[in-house]
C-alpha positions in Angstrom: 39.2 5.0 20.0 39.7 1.1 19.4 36.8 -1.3 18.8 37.1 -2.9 22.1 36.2 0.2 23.9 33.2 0.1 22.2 32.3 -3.4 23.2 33.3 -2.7 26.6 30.9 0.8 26.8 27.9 -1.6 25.3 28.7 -4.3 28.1 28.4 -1.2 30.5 24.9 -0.3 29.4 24.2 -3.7 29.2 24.9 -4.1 32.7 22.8 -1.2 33.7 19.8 -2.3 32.0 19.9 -5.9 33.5 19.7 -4.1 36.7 16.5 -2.9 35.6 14.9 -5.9 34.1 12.7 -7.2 36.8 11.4 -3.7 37.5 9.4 -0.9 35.5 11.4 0.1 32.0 9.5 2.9 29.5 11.2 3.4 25.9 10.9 6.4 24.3 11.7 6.1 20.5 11.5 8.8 18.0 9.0 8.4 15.7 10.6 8.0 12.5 11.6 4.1 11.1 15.1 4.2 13.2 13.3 4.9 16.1 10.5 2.2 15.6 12.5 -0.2 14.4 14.6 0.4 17.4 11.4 0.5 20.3 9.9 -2.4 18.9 13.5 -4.5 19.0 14.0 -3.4 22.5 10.3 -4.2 22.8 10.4 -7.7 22.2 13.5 -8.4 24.0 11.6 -7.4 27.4 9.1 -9.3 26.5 11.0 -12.5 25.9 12.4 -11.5 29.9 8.4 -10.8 31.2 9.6 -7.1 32.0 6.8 -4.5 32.9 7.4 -2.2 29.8 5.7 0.6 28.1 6.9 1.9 24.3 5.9 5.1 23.7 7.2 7.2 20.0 7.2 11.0 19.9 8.3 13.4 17.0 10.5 15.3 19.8 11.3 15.9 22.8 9.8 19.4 23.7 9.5 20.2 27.7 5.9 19.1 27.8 6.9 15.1 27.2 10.1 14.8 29.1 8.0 16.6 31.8 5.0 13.8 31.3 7.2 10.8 31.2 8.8 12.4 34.5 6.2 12.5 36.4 4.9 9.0 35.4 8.2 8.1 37.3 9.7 4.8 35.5 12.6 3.0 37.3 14.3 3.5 33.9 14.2 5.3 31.1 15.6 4.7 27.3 15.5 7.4 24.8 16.3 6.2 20.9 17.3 7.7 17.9 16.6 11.4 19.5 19.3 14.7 18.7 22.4 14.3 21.2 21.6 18.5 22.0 18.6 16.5 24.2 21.3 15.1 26.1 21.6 18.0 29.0 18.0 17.8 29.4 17.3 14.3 29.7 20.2 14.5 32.4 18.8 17.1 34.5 15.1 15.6 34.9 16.2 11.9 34.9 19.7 11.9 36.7 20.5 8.1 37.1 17.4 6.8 35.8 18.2 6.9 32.0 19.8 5.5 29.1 20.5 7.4 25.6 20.8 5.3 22.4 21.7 7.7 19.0 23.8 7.5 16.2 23.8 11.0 15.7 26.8 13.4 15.8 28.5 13.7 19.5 31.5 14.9 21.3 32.7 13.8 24.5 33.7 17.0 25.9 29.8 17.3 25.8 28.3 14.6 27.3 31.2 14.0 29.7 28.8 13.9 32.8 27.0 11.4 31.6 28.7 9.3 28.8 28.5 6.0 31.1 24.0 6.5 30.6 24.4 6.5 26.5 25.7 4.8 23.8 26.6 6.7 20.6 29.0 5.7 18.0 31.2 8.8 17.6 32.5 8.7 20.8 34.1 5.4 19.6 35.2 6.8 16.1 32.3 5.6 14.1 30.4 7.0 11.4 27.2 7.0 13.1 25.8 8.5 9.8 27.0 5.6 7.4 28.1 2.8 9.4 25.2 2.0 12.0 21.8 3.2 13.4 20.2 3.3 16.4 18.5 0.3 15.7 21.7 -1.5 15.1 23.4 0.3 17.9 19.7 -1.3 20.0 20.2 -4.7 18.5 24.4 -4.8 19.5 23.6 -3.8 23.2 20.1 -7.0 23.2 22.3 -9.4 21.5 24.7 -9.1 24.4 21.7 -9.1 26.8 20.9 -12.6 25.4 22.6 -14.2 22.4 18.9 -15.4 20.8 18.6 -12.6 20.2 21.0 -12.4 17.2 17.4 -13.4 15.0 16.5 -10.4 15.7 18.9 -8.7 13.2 16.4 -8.1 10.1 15.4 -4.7 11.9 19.1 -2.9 11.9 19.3 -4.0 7.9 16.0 -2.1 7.5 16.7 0.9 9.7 19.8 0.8 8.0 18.1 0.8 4.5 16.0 3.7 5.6 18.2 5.9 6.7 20.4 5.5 3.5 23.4 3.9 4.8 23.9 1.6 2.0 26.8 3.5 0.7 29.1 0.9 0.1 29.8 -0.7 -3.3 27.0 -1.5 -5.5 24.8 0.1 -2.6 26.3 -2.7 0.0 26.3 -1.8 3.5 29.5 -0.8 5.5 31.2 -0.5 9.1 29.0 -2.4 11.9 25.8 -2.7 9.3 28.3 -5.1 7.5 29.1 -7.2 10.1 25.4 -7.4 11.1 24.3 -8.0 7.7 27.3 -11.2 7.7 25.7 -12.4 10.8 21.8 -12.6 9.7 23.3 -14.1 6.2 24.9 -16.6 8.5 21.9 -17.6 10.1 20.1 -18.2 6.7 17.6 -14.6 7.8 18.9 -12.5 5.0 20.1 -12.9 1.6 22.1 -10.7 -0.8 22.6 -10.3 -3.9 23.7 -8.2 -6.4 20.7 -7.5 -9.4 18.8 -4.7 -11.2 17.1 -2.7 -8.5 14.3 -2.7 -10.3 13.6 -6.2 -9.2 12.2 -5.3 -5.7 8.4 -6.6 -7.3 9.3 -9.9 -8.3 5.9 -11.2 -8.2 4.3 -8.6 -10.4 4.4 -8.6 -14.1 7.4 -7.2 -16.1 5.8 -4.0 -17.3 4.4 -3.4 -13.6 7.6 -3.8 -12.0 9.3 -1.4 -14.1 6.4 1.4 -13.2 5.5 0.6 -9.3 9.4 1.4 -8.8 9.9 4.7 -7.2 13.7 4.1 -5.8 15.2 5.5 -8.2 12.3 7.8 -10.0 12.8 7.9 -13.6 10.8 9.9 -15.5 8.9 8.5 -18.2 9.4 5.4 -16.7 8.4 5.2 -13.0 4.5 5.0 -12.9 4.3 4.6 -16.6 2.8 1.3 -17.5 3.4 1.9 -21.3 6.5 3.3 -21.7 7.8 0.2 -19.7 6.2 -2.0 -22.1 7.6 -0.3 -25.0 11.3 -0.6 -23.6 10.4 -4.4 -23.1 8.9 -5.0 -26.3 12.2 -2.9 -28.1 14.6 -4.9 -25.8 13.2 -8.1 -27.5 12.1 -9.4 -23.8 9.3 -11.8 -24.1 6.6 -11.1 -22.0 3.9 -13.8 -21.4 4.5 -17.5 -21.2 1.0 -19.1 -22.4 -1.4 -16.7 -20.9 -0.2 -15.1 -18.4 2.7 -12.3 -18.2 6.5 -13.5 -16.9 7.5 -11.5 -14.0 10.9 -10.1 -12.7 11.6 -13.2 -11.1 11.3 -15.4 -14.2 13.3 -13.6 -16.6 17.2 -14.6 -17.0 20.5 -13.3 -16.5 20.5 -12.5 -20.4 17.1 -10.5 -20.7 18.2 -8.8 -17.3 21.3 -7.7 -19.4 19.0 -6.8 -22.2 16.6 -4.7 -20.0 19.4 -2.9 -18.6 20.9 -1.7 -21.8 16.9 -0.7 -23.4 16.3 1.1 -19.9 19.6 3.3 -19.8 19.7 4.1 -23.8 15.8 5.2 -22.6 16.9 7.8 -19.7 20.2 9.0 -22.5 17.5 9.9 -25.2 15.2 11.3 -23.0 17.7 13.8 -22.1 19.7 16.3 -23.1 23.9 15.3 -22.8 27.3 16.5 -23.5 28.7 14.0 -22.1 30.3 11.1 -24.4 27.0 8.7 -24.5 28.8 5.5 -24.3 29.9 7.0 -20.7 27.0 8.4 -19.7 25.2 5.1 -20.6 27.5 3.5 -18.1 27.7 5.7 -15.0 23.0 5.4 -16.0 23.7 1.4 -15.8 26.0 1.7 -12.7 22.7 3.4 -10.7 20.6 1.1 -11.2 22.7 -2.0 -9.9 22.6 -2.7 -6.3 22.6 -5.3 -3.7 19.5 -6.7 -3.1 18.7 -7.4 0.8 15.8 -10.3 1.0 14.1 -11.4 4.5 14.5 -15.5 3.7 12.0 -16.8 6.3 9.2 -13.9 4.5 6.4 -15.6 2.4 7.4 -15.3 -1.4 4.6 -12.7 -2.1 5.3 -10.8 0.8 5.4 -6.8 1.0 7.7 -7.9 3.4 10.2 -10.6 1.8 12.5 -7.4 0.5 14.1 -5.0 3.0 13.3 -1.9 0.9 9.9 -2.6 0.8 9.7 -3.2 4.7 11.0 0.4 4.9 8.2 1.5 2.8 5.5 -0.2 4.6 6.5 1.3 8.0 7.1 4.3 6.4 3.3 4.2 5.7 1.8 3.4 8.7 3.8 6.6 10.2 2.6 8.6 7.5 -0.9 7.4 8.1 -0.8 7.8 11.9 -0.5 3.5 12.3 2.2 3.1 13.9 1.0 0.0 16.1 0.9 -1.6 12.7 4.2 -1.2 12.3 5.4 -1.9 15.7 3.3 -5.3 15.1 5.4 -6.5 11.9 8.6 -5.5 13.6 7.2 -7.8 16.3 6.6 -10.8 14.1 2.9 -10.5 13.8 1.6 -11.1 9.8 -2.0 -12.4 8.7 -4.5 -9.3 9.1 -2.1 -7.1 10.3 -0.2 -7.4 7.5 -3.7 -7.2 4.8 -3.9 -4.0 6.2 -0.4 -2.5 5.6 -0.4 -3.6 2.2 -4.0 -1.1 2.1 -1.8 1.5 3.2 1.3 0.6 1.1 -0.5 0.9 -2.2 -2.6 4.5 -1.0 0.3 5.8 0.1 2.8 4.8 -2.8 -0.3 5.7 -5.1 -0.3 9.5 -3.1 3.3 10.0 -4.1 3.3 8.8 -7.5 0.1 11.0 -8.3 2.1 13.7 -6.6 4.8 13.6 -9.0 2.8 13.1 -12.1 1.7 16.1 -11.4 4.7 18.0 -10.6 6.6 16.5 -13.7 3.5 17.3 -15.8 3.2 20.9 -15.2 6.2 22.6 -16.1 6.3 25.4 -14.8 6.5 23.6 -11.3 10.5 23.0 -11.9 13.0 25.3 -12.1 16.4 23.1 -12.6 19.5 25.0 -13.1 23.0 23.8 -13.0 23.5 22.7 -9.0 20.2 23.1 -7.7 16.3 22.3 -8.7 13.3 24.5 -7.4 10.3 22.5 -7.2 7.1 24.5 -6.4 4.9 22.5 -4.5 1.6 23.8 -3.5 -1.5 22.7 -3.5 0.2 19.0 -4.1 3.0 18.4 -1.4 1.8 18.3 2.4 4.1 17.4 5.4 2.3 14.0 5.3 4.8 13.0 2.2 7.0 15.6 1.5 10.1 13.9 2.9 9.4 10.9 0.7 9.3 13.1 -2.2 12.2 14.8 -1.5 14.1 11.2 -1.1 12.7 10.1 -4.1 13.7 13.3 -6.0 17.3 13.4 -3.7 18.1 9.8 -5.3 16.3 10.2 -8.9 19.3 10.1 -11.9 17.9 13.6 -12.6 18.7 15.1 -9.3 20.8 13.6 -7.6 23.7 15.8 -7.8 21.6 18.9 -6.9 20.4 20.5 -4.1 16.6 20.6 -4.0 14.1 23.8 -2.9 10.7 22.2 -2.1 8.5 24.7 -1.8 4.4 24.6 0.0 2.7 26.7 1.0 1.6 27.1 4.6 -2.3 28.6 5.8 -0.9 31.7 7.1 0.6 32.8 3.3 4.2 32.0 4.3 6.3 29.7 1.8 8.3 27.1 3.9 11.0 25.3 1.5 11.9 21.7 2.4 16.0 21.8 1.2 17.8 18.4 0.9 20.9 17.2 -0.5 20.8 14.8 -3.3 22.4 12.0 -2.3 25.6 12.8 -4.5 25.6 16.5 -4.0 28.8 18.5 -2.3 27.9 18.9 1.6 30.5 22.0 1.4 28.4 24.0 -1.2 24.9 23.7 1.2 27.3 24.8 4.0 27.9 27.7 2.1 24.7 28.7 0.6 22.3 28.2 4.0 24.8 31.0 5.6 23.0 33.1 3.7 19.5 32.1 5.3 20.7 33.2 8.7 19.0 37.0 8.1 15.7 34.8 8.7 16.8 34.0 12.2 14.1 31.5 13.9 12.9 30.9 10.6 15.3 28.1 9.8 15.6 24.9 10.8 18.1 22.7 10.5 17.2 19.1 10.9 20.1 16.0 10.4 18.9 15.6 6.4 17.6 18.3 5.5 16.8 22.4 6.3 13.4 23.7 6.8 13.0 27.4 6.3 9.7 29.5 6.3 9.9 32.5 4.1 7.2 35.1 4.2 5.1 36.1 0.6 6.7 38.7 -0.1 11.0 37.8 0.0 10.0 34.7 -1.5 12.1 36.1 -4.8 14.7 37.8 -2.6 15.5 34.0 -1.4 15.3 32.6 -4.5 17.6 35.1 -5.9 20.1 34.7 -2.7 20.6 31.2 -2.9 20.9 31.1 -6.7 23.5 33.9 -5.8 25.2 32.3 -3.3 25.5 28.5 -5.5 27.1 31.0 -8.4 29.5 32.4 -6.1 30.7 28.3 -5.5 29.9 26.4 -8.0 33.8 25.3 -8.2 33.7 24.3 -3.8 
């Protein structure tokens, strides 16, 4: 499929929902940062054409909600960012009244009935995964609904941030997030540039920048004030200029370069390596360069002037049940709205950082073998932050070729194990190994980034032991 047949599907939506815009429009947007980011786009743009509109997010789409927004009886109804195996259902209670907007996996063959009501990537061959979210996809279909709307484009880079698609060079973004990254550099909205990612906290003092960094987790040096300091004061960095300390933004190109080499000879010593340690060194120093995506109209000291940081702050009002906050920044409001997230920021970045303190500091809590890492979770990880942790861990220079158990457990005595992928780990070996946890039947779960499985007490070893079993078997795949 060619690129203008997925222009000319997008003017088709687009042409539907114009219909539809002096009359009664709910959107339904899952309630993750793609699916928020997405609602509160959509959001505004009704606003900005005084449409009667209603956002609602929901975790799913189980029959009691599709049934409720039913009945409500909206003259049209737009589902973001849910699984394309919602598709049928959506069809059957909304016939002509509907519009889908995913990125996820789907095949025409599928949806055939109703391919002109949704707009999805794949059908067009794109990635959905790498190259574009359903905020971007959102933000393609509004900027042809009114071409003011290209300001609107900081919300795809951080939907596209959160769900990991900067996969390109130097962690760049690809496909479509590319060319809407080139269009809000072009209207002076975002800036780029290639740095140490540890310079996301450019206001904060060196040796706090170094430790309030969790993407990626180091150990020894993420949320460890002196250690940092140490690697500073050996790397011959000078810290303070008169009496107060220089912060990430004040150092030089030079010291950056100095830094770099004190904080990867740090994470070689600190581990054991076969590996030649002048390449080891450099594939450490390679990770933790990156393209640095900055919001250029955001107030200096803003929680909100770097795209990563945006992620984390609606990450947190999700996590905290605020999502109103959220939808508020994506809206443009700031002042006390804004106070408040940064309340919730630092709790809830504090919450996972204590988490792994404590996981780290008891040993006995990981199990790491050669392909895959058991982490034993209970009585610290609750659903509230597991997925978090499992990122971090997913994308820590520890783990990140592994695939990770996460294990809690649940009020009823059954262990459920969180598994995820680091973010460089072989997609055919996880294939392979969760075959095995079919004899658990509805136990499993398999989500887009991740499997959930709840294992009973007492075969808690018997799974351990399969899936070690099973990665043995493969560990050539």
């Amino acid at each position: 499929m060619s690129k203008n047949e997925f222009n000319t599907a997008l003017k088709i939506i687009v042409e539907k929902i114009n219909q539809f815009l002096e009359k009664d429009i709910i959107i339904i947007g899952k309630k993750n940062c793609d699916g928020l980011t997405a609602g509160s786009l959509f959001s505004y743009v009704l606003l900005k054409s005084n449409t009667k509109f209603t956002l609602r997010l929901e975790a799913d789409l189980d029959s009691d909600v599709l049934s409720k927004i039913a009945s409500e009886n909206h003259d049209l109804n737009i589902f973001i960012d849910f699984s394309s195996m919602e598709s049928s259902k959506i069809n059957n209670l909304f016939k002509n009244k509907f519009i889908i907007i995913n990125h996820d996996i789907a095949f025409r063959d599928q949806i055939k009935e109703y391919e002109e009501k949704q707009i999805n990537p794949y059908l067009y061959g794109i990635d959905g995964n790498r190259e574009i979210t359903s905020c971007g996809l959102t933000f393609l279909l509004s900027e042809k609904i009114n071409r003011e709307n290209k300001k609107l484009s900081i919300l795809p880079i951080v939907s596209a941030l959160a769900e990991n698609q900067n996969l390109g060079p130097k962690k760049s973004l690809i496909g479509l997030n590319a060319e809407i990254a080139s269009m809000a550099e072009s209207m002076r909205i975002l800036s780029i540039r290639t740095d140490l990612i540890f310079n996301k906290l450019d206001q904060k003092s060196l040796p706090e920048a170094l430790a309030y960094n969790i993407s990626p987790y180091i150990e020894g040096i993420t949320w460890n004030k002196e250690n940092c300091y140490k690697i500073l004061k050996n790397a011959g960095i000078v810290m303070d200029r008169g009496r107060k300390m220089k912060t990430f933004a004040e150092i030089s190109e030079e010291e950056k370069n100095m830094l770099l080499d004190a904080i990867t000879k740090f994470i070689f010593l600190s581990h054991s390596r076969n590996d030649d340690m002048s390449n080891h060194i450099e594939k450490i120093a390679n990770n933790l360069i990156g393209c640095i995506f900055e919001f250029t109209k955001e107030d200096i000291n803003s929680i909100l002037k770097n795209a990563m940081d945006f992620v984390f702050a609606i990450k947190s009002c999700i996590n905290y049940k605020k999502t109103g906050l959220a939808i508020g920044i994506c809206m443009g409001e700031r002042n006390n709205t804004l106070t408040e997230i940064e309340e919730l920021v630092l709790h809830y970045k504090t919450n996972i950082m204590n988490s792994l303190e404590k996981i780290f500091k008891e040993k006995w809590r990981i199990l790491d073998r050669d392909y895959m890492v058991f982490v034993h979770g209970e009585g610290i990880l609750n659903d509230e932050i597991i997925n978090d942790i499992s990122l971090i861990l997913g994308e820590s220079l520890a783990f990140k070729k592994k695939l990770l158990f996460l294990r809690t457990l649940t009020n009823d005595e059954m262990y459920k194990f969180y598994i995820k992928k680091g973010v460089d780990y072989n997609s055919k070996k996880l294939d392979y190994i969760l075959q095995g946890c079919q004899r658990y039947d509805n136990q499993v779960q398999n989500f887009d980034d991740q499997v959930i499985i709840n294992i009973p007490f007492s075969k808690v070893e018997e799974f351990s032991s399969l899936m070690r079993k099973r990665l043995t078997e493969n560990e050539d795949m």
